[in-house]
C-alpha beads as a LAMMPS data file, in Angstrom:
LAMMPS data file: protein, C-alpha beads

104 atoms
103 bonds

1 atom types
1 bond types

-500.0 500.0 xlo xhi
-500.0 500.0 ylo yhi
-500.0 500.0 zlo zhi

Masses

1 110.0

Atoms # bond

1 1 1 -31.711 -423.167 -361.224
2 1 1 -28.135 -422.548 -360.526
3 1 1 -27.541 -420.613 -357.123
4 1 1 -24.591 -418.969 -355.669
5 1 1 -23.448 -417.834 -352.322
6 1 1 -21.974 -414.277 -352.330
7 1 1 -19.144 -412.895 -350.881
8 1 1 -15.863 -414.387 -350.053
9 1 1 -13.779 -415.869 -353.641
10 1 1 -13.662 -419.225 -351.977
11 1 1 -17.106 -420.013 -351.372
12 1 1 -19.945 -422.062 -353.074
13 1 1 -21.364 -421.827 -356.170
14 1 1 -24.206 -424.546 -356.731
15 1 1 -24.554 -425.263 -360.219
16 1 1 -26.851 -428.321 -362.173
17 1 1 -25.315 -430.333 -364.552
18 1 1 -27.567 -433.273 -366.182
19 1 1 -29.706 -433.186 -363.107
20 1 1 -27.526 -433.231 -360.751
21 1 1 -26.482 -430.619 -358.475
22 1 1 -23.096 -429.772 -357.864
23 1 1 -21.347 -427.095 -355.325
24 1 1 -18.180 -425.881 -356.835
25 1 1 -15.944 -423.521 -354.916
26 1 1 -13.988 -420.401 -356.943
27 1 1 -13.162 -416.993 -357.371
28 1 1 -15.612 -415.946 -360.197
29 1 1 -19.054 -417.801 -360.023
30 1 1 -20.674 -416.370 -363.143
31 1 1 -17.523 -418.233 -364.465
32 1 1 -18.304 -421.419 -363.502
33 1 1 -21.885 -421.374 -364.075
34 1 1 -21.286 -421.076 -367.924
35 1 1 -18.911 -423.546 -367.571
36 1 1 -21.519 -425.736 -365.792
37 1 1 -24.063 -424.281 -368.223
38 1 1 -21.777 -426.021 -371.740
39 1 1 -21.069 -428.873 -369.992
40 1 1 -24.730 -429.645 -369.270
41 1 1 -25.904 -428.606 -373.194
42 1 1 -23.051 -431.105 -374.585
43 1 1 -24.359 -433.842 -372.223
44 1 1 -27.699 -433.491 -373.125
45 1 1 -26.903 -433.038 -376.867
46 1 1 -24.985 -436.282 -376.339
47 1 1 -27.784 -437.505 -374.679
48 1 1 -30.329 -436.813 -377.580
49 1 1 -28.305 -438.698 -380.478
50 1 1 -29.657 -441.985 -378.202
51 1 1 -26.530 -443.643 -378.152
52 1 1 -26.486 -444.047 -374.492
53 1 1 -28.721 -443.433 -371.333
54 1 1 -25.878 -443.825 -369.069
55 1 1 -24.963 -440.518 -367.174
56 1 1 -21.098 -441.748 -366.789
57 1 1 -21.343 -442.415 -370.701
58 1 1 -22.773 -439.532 -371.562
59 1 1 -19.933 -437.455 -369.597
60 1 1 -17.238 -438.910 -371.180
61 1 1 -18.864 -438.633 -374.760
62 1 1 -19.403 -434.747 -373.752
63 1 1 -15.916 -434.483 -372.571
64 1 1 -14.530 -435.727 -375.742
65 1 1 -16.945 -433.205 -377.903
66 1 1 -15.354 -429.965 -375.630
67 1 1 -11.936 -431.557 -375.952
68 1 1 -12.176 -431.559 -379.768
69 1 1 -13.621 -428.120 -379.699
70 1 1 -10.703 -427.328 -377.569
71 1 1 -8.035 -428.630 -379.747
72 1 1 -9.919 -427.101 -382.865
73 1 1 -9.538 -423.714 -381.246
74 1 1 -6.004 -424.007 -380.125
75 1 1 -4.039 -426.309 -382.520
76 1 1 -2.283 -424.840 -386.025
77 1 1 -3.416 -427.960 -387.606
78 1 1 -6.907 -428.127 -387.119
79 1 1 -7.396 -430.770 -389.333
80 1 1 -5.395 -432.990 -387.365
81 1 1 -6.997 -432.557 -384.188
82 1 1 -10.030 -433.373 -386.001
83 1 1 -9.284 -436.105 -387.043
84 1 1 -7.613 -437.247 -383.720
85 1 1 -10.810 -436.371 -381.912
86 1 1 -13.098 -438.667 -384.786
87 1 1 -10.506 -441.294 -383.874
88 1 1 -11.350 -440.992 -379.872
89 1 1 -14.745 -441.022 -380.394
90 1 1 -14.699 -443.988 -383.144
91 1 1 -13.205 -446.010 -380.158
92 1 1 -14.987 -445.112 -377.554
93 1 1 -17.928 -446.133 -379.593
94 1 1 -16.573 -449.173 -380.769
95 1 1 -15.813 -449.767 -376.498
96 1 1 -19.747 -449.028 -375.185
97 1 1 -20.882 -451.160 -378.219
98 1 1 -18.485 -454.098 -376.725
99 1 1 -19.727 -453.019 -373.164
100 1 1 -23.286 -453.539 -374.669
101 1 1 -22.831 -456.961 -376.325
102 1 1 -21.141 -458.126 -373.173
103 1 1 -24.051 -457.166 -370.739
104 1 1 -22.293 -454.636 -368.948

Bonds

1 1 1 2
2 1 2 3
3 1 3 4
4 1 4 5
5 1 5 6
6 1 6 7
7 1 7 8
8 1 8 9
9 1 9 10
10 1 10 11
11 1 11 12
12 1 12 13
13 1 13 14
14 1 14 15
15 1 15 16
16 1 16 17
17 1 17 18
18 1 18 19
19 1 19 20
20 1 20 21
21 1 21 22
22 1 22 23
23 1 23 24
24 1 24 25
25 1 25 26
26 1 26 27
27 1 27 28
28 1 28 29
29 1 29 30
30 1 30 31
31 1 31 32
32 1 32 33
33 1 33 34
34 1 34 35
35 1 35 36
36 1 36 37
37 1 37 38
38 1 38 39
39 1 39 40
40 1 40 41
41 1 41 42
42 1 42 43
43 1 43 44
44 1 44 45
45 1 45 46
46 1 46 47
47 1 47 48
48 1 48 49
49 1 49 50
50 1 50 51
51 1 51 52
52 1 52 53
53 1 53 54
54 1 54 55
55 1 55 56
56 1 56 57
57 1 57 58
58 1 58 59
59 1 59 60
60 1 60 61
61 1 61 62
62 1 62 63
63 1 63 64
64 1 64 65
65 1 65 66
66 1 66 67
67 1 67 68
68 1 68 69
69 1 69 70
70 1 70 71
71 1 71 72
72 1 72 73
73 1 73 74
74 1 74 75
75 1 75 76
76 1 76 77
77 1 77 78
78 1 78 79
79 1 79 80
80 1 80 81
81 1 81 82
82 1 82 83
83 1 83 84
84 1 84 85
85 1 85 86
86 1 86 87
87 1 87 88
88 1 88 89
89 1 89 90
90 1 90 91
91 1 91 92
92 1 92 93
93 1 93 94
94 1 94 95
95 1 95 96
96 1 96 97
97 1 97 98
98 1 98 99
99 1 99 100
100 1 100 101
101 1 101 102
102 1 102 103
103 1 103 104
């Protein structure tokens, strides 16, 4: 379970994130422990569909899924952004099925 170190803005916040621990320094620690807290739910949901076991993979697939959310919530043209986001993540499939073939 996350853990955090009280007192000063700059100190540690230790967070886990796909079973990994990670100590994060900031001013507002309940902050970054939902942060940690998403970015470890998209992983694992990422993780589930069973497209990939590889942590680095998984990351990257995650990071795409919160970047479309982000540009959902913040562009005018959210259909756009969709579909920019289906187009990253059509690719970057189309790159760890290559990766796969290829042995790597």
């Amino acid at each position: 379970m996350p853990q955090e170190s009280r007192g000063n803005p700059g100190e540690y916040v230790t967070v886990e994130i796909y079973d990994q621990l990670y100590h994060l320094s900031g001013q507002n620690p309940q902050h970054i422990r939902e942060l940690a807290a998403l970015v470890d739910t998209k992983m694992r949901a990422v993780a589930a569909q069973g497209r990939t076991a590889d942590s680095l993979r998984v990351a990257v697939l995650a990071a795409l899924n919160l970047a479309d959310e982000v540009s959902q919530a913040t562009s005018g043209d959210v259909q756009l952004g969709h579909k920019r986001a289906t187009r990253l993540r059509m690719l970057l499939d189309e790159v760890l099925i290559d990766e796969r073939k290829a042995g790597t």
